[in-house]
Every structure is written in C-alpha cells, then in structure tokens.
DONUBA-418341 format. One record per residue (C-alpha): residue number from 0; x, y, z; residue in one letter. Coordinates in Angstrom, 2 decimals, decimal comma. Example, Ala and Ser with C-alpha at 12.3 -4.5 7.8 and 13.67 -1.06 7.14 Angstrom:
<dovos>
DOVO;seq;px;py;pz;type
DOVO;0;12,30;-4,50;7,80;a
DOVO;1;13,67;-1,06;7,14;s
</dovos>
This chain:
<dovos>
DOVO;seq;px;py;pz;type
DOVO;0;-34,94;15,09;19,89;x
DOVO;1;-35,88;16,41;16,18;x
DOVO;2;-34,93;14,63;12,95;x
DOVO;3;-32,08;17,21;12,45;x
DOVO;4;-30,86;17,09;15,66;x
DOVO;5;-30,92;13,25;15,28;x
DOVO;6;-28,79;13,29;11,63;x
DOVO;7;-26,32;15,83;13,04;x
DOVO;8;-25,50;13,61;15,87;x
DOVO;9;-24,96;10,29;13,79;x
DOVO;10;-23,15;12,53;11,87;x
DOVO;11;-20,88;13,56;14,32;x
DOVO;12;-20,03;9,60;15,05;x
DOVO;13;-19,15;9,49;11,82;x
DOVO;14;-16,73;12,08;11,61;x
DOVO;15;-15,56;10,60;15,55;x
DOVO;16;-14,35;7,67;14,01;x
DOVO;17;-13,05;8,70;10,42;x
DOVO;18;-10,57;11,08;12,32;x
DOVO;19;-9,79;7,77;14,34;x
DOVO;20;-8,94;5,92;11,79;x
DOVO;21;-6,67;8,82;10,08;x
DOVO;22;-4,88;9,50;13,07;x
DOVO;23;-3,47;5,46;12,78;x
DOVO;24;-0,93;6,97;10,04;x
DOVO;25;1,48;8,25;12,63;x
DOVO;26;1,23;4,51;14,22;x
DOVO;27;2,32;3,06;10,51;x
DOVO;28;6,19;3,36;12,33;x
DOVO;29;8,91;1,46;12,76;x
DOVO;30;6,77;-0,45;15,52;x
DOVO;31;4,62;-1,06;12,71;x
DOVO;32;7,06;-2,93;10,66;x
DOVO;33;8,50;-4,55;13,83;x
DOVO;34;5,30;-6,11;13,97;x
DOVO;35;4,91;-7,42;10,69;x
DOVO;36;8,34;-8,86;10,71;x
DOVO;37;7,48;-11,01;14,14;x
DOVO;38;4,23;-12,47;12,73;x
DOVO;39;5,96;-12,85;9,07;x
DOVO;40;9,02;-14,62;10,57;x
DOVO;41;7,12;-16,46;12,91;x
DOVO;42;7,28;-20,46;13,04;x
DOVO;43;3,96;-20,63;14,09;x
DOVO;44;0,63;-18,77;14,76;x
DOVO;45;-0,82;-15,92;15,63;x
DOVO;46;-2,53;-15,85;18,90;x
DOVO;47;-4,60;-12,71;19,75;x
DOVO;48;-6,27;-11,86;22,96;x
DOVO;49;-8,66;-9,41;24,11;x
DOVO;50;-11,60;-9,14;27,02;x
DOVO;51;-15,10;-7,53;26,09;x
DOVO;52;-15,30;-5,06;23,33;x
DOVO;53;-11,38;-5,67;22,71;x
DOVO;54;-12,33;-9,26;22,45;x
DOVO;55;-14,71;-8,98;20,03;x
DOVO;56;-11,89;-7,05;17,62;x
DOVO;57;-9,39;-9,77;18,60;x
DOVO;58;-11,71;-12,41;16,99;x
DOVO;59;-12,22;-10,35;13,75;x
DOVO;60;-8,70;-9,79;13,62;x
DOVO;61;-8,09;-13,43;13,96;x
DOVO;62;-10,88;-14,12;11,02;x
DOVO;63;-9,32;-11,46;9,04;x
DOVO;64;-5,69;-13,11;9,07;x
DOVO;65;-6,65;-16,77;8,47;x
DOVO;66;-8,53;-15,90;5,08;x
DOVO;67;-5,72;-13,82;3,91;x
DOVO;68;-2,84;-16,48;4,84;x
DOVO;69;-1,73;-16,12;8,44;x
DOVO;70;-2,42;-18,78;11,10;x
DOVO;71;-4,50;-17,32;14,02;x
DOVO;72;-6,71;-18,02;17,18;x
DOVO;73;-8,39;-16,41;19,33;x
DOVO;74;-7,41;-17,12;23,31;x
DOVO;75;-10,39;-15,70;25,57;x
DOVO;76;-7,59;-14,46;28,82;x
DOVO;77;-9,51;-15,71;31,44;x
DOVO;78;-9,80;-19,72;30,12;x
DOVO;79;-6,10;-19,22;29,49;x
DOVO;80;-5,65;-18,31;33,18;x
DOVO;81;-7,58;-21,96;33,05;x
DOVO;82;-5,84;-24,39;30,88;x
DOVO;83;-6,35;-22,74;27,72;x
DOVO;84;-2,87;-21,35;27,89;x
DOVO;85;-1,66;-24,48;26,77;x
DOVO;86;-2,57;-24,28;23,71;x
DOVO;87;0,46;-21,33;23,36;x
DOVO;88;3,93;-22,10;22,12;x
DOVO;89;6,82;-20,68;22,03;x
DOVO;90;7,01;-20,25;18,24;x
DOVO;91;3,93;-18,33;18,23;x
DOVO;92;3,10;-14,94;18,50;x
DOVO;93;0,76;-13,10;21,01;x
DOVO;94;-0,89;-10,27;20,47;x
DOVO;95;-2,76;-8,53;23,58;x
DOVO;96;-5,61;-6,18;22,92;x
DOVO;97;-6,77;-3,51;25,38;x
DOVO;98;-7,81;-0,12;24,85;x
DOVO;99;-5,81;0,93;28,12;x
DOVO;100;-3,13;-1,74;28,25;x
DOVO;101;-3,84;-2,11;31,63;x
DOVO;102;-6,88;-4,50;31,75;x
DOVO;103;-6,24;-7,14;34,33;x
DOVO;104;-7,07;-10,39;32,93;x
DOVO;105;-4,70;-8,90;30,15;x
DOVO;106;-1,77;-7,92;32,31;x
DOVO;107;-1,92;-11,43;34,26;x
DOVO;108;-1,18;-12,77;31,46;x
DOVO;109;2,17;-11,46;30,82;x
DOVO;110;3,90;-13,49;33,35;x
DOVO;111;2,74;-16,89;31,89;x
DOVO;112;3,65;-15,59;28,32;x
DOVO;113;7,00;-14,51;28,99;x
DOVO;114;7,58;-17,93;30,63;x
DOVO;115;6,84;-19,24;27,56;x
DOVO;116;8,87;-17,53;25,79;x
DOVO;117;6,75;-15,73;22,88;x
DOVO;118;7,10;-12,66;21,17;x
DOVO;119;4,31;-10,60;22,42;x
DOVO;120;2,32;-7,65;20,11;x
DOVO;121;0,99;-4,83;22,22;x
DOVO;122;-2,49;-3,03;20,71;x
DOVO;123;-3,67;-0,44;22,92;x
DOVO;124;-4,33;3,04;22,90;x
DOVO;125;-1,43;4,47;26,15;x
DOVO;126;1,92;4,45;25,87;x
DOVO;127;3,35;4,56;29,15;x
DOVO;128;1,23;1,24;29,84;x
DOVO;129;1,77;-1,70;31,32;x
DOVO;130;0,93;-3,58;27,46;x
DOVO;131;3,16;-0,91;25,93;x
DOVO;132;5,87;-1,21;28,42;x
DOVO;133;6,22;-4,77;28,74;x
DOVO;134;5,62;-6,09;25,10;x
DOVO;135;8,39;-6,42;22,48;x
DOVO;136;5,98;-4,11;20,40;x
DOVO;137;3,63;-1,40;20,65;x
DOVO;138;1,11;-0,37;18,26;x
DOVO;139;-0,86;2,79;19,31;x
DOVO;140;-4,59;2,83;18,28;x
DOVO;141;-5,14;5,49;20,83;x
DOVO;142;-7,67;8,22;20,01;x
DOVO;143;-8,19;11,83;21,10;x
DOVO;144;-12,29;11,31;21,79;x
DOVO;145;-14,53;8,15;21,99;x
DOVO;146;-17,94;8,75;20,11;x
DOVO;147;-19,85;7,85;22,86;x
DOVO;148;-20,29;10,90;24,68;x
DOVO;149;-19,74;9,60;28,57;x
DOVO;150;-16,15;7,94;26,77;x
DOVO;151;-18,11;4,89;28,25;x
DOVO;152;-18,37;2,08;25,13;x
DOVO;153;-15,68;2,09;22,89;x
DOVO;154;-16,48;3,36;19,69;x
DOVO;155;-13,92;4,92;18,08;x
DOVO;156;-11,14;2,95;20,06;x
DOVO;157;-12,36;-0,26;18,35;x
DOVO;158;-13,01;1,01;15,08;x
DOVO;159;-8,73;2,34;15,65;x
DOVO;160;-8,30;-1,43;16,26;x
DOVO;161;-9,69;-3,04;13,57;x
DOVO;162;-8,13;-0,68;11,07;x
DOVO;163;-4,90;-1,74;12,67;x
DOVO;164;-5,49;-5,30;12,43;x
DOVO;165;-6,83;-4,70;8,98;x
DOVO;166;-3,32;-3,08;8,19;x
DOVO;167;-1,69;-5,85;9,31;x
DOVO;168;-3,39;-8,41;7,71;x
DOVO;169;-3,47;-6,76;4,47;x
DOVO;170;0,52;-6,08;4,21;x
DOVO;171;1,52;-9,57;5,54;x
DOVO;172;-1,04;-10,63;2,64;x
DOVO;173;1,27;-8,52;0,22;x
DOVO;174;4,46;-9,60;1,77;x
DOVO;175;3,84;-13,24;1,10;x
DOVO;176;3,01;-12,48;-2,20;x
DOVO;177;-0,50;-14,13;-1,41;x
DOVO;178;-2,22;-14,49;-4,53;x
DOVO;179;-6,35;-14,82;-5,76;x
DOVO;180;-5,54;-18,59;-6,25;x
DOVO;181;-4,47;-19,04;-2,92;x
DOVO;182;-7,84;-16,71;-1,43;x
DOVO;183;-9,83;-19,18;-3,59;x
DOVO;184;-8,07;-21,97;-1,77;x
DOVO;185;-9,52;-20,83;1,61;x
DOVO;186;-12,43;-19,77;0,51;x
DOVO;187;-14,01;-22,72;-1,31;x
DOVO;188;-17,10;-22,40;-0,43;x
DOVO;189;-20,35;-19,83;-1,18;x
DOVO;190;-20,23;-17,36;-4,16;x
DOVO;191;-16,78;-16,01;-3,51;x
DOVO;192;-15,59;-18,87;-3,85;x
DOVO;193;-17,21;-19,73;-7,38;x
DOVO;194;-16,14;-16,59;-8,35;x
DOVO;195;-12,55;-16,97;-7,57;x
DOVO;196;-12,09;-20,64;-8,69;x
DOVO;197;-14,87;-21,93;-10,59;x
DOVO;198;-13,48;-22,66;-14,69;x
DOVO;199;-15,57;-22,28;-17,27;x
DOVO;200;-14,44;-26,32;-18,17;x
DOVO;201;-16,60;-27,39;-14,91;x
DOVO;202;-19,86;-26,17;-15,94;x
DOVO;203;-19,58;-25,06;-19,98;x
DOVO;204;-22,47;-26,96;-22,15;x
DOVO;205;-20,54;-30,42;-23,94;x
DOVO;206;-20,34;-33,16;-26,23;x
DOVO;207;-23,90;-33,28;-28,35;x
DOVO;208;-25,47;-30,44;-25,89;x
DOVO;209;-23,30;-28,26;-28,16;x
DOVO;210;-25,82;-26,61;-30,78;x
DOVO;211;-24,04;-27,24;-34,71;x
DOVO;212;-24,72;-26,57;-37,82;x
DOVO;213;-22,68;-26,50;-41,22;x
DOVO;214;-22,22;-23,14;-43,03;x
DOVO;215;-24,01;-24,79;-45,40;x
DOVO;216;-27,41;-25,83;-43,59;x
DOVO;217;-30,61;-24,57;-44,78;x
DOVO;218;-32,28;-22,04;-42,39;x
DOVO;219;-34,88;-24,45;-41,46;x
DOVO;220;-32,05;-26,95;-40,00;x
DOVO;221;-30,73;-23,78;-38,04;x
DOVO;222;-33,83;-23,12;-36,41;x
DOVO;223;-34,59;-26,51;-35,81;x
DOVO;224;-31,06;-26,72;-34,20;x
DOVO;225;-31,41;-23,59;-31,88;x
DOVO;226;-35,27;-24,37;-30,42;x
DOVO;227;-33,77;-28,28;-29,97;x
DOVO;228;-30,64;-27,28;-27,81;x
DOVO;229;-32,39;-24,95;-26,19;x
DOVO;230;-29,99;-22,33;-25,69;x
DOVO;231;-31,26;-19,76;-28,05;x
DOVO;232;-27,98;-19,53;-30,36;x
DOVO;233;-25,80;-22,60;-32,10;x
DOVO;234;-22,57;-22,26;-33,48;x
DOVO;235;-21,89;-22,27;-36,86;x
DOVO;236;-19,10;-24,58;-38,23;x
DOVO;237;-17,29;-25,43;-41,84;x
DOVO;238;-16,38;-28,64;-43,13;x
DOVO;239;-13,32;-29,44;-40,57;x
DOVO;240;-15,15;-28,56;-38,10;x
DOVO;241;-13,37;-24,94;-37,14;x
DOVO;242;-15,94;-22,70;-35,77;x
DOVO;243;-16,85;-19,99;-38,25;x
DOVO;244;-20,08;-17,69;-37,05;x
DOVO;245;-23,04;-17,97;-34,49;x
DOVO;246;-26,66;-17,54;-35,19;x
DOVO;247;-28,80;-16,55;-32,58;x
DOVO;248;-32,56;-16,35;-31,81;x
DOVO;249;-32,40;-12,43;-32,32;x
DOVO;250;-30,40;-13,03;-35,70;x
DOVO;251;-33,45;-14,66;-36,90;x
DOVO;252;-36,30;-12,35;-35,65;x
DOVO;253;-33,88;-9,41;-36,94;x
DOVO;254;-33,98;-11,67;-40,23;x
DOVO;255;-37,81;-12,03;-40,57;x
DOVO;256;-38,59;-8,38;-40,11;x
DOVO;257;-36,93;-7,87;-43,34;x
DOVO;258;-38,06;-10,50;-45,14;x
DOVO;259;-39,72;-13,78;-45,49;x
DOVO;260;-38,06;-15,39;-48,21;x
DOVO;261;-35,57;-17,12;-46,71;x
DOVO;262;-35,84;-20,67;-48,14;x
DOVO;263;-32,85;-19,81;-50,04;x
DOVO;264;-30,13;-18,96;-47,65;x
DOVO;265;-27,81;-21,09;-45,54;x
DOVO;266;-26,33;-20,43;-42,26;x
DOVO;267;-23,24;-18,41;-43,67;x
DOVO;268;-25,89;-16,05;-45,02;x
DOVO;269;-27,31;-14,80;-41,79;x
DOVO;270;-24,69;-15,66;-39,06;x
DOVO;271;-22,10;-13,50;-37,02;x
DOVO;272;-18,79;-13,62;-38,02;x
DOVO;273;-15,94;-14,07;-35,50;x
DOVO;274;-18,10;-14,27;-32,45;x
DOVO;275;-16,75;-14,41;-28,54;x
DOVO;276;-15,16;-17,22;-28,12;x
DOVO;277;-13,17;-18,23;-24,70;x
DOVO;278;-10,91;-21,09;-23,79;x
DOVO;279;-12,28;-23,67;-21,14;x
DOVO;280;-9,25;-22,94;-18,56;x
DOVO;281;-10,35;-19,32;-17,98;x
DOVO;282;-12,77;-18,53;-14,65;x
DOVO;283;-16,31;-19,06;-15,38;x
DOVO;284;-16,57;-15,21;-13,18;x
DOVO;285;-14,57;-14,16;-16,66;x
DOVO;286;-17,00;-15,50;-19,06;x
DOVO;287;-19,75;-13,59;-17,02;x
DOVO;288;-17,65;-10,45;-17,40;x
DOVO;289;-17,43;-10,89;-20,81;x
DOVO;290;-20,86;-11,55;-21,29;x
DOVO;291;-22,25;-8,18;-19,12;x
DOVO;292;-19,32;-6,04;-21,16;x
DOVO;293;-20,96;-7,17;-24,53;x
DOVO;294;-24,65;-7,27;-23,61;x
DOVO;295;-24,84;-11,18;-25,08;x
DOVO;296;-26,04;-14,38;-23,31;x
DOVO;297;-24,21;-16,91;-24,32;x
DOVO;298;-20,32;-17,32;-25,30;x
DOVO;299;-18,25;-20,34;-27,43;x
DOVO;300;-15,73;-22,36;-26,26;x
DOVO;301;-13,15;-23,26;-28,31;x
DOVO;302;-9,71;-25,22;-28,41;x
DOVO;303;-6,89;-24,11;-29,65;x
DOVO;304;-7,86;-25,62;-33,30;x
DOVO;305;-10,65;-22,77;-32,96;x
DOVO;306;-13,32;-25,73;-32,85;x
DOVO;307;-15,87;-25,46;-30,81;x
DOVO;308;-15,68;-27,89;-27,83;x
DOVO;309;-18,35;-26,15;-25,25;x
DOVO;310;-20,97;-23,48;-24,72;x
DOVO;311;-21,60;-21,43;-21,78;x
DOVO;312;-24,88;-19,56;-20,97;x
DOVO;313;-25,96;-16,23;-18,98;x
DOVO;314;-28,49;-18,29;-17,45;x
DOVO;315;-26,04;-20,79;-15,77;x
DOVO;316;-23,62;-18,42;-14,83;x
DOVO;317;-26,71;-16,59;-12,80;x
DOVO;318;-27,69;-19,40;-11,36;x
DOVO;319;-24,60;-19,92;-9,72;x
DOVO;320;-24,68;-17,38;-7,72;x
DOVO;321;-21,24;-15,82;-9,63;x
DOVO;322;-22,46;-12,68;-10,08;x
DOVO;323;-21,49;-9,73;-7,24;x
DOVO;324;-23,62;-8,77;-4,77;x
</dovos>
C-alpha cells in the first residue's frame, strides 16, 4: 500500500466518525432530556454497564460524570450476574450500553434490574431492540457505517457513544450550575488542580523576603536590595509604607547605558510608576496570566491600603507546574 493510499484511508476514518458524531443531533430529543431528568432527579448514582468495547465507553462515561459532579460506577454485567448486583439500588440509575441492544450478558440483566426497581437508560445504536424496547429511555448512537471496513470492531459506534455520554455529562454539569470551584474540589491533585485552586496567598514571597526600599534610597541601597532578595526587582515604598513604583534589574541596565552618574538619584528617580499589583485572594493561574499578557516576571501584592504585603515570581509559578500544557 503507497503513502497516499495510506493517508486517504486514515482519512476516510476520519470523516467515518465525524459524520458519526453529527448524526447524534437528531438523538438530542425528547429522550434526550428524559434522560437527563432521571440521572438529575435521581437519589442516588449512576450505574453504567457495558461488555467489551461498550465496556470500555461505559467506564469513560463513568470517569467523565464523577469529575463533573454526578455519582457513577461502573458494573462489569457478568460479576453482577455474580454478586456484584448488589451493589444496585433502587434509587439509582442504570444505564446499559450495547451497540445492538441485544448483547446477552446485557439483556440478562434486565430481569434483575427491574426487580429492583431502577430507572434504566438504554444506549445503543437499534431501535426496535430489546435495550430500546424494554428501558424507560432510549438514546440512539446508531450509525449508518462502522470505519472498520468488515463492520467488525466498533469504531465509529463507540466514538457515537462517548459523544453521547459526553453530552450528558456536560449538560447535567450545566444544570447543576456546577461551577470551577467545585471542578477544583475534585480535582485536587496534579496541575489542574493548582491551576484551578491554588491562591496566590499560598505561595506569594512574605514578611522580610519582600524586597523594600524608600523612595528616597540611594541607588546603591536599591541594588544592594534587588541582588540580596534575589528576585531581580524590589518594590518601591514612601514613608507610610504605601507602595509607590518598582525597580527592576532591567531598569538599572536600561539606566547605565545612558549614563554612569548616578550617585545622585534615589529610587523615585529611576522606578516604574503604578506597577501590577494583585490582591493575595486571586488564583496564583491569574497572576501567571497576568504575567505572560505583560511580558514581566514578577508581580506585587498588595492589601487594600495599597502596601505591599507579598511578591510573586515567574519562576515559582513555572515551577509549579501552573502553566498549560
């Protein structure tokens, strides 16, 4: 097979699935929104179910819900035919995956769950099955053509599915007003997490870290101040203390180049008036934003007094692992 021959038919996946996924809009129905309103009004979880391929969606689905605010497990249908359907009540909700809604270990389970008493979500690609028939819901990921060319491994059947449970996760997300504090919440850990609840408060640069100096200080304190602290910049401050101007390294190279008489000037002389300044409650992401947007490395915190009570650096910030991959 040639190089052409080899793009046009990954090509042709490609446009397999895409028309998979954009025939879900006629699905977005009435059975749609019956769907959401079970699993929204629902007392307890979501329990999804799927064998093989549809399995593998099932779990994704589950992973999908749970970090966006609805309860889920996964429930493999053959342990639940042993003992694992115990772990089902009737509060929850049960959603069977199967691209032909007729896959056995699937179907055996409708007795059992119907015993129980749930409300059961149908996702499979036939109507007339026995999923479709038998389920208070159907959603219809069916598709005209699988990519794989024997319509052996589902291809564009699964990638219907997990649009669908995408969907559903995404407007149950919006119709409990989930917000990016309660993401953060679930997602504590890694650099999502950081970025989504890390304040600048937790990590800014305090107490006698903070580089000072008095409008009035002679250049050679400022220097002094700025290679001491070690942050390449200090703040700038009058006599009650309310921040005024920043000097940085770059102020002072810029400085030289023009002249070396400087044993005359102060700090007011050569700093930056009104410089960024951020309050310690805002996300440490923010400051990083801020930073990038401006092209600077460093930005003051201040209180509401406009005193300076912290310092936060690029450097930190990239070390954290805050910035987007």
């Amino acid at each position: 097979m040639t190089s052409d021959e080899l793009i046009q038919n990954g090509k042709e996946v490609i446009r397999i699935e895409a028309e998979a996924v954009a025939g879900l809009s006629d699905s977005i129905n009435d059975q749609f929104i019956g769907a959401v309103e079970i699993i929204f009004n629902s007392k307890g979880r979501v329990v999804l179910t799927g064998m093989g391929k549809s399995g593998l969606i099932a779990r994704k689905i589950v992973a999908t819900l749970n970090s966006t605010g609805t309860a889920a497990i996964y429930l493999h249908p053959t342990d639940a035919l042993h003992g694992d359907l115990g772990m089902v009540r009737k509060e929850d909700v049960v959603m069977l995956i199967s691209k032909s809604g007729n896959t056995q270990e699937i179907a055996n389970l409708l007795p059992m769950l119907k015993r129980i008493g749930v409300k059961m979500i149908a996702m499979c690609g036939i109507e007339n099955s026995r999923l479709a028939k038998e389920c208070d819901v159907f959603l219809n990921v069916g598709v005209k053509e699988e990519a794989c060319p024997h319509d052996l491994a589902p291809t564009a059947s699964t990638t219907a599915m997990l649009a669908m449970g995408d969907a559903l996760s995404v407007v149950l997300l919006k119709k409990r007003n989930f917000t990016v504090e309660d993401f953060a919440f679930l997602h504590p850990g890694g650099s999502l997490g950081k970025r989504l609840s890390l304040q600048i408060h937790e990590i800014m640069i305090k107490g006698e870290r903070i580089p000072l100096v008095k409008e009035n200080a002679p250049l050679k304190d400022v220097i002094i101040e700025i290679t001491s602290k070690r942050l390449g910049t200090t703040c700038v401050i009058n006599e009650l203390g309310i921040l005024t101007g920043i000097i940085t390294d770059g102020d002072l190279r810029r400085l030289l180049e023009k002249t070396l008489d400087i044993k005359e000037l102060a700090a007011k002389d050569v700093m930056t008036k009104k410089p960024k300044v951020l309050k310690e409650t805002y996300l440490a992401s923010f400051a990083l934003q801020q930073m990038e947007n401006y092209k600077i490395t460093s930005i003051i915190i201040t209180n509401d007094e406009n005193k300076p009570v912290g310092i936060i650096h690029l450097h930190d910030l990239i070390n954290l692992g805050l910035q987007q991959r």
